[in-house]
C-alpha positions in Angstrom: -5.1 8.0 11.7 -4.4 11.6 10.6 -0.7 12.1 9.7 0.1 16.2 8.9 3.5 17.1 7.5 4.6 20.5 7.3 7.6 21.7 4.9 8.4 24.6 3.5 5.5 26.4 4.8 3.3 24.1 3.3 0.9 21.5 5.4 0.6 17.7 3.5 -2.3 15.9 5.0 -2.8 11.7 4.4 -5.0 9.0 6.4 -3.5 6.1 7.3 -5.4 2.5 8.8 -1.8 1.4 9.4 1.1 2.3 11.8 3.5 3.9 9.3 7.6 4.3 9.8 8.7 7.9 9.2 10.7 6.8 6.2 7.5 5.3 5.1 5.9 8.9 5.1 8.9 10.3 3.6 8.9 7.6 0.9 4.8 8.7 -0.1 5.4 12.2 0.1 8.6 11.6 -2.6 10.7 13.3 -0.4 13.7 12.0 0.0 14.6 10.9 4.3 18.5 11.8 4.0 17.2 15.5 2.9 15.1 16.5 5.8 15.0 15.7 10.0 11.2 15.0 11.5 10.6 17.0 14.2 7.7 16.7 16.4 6.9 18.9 19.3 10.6 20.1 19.2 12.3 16.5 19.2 13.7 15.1 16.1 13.1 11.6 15.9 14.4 8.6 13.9 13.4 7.8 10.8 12.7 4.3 12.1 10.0 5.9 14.2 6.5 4.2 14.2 3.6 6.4 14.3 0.7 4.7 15.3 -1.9 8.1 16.1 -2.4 11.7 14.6 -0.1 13.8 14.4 1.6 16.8 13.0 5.5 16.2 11.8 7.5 19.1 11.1 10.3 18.6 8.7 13.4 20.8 8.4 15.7 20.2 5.3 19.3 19.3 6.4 21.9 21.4 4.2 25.1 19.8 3.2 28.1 20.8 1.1 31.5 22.0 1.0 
């Protein structure tokens, strides 16, 4: 399967054989999960989230501070 991530403007493209957790993405893109939300056609979903298909994630950075 195709997996595309886009952040920051920038599109990250992998093949997978496997059905991969979000978190496992994450985790081979080095990007930390508690940093961003995956959003896919407008939904945020859970990190726990099995992708078993193509498809094109979206991930917006959570801010946090005080």
């Amino acid at each position: 399967m195709r997996i595309e991530v886009e952040s920051q403007g920038e599109v990250f493209t992998f093949e997978s054989k496997t059905p991969l957790s979000i978190n496992e993405i994450l985790n081979k893109l080095e990007i930390a999960p508690s940093t961003v939300l995956a959003v896919y056609e407008g939904t945020i979903l859970p990190h726990t989230s099995i992708i078993e298909s193509d498809v094109k994630l979206e991930l917006v950075i959570v801010s946090s501070g005080g």
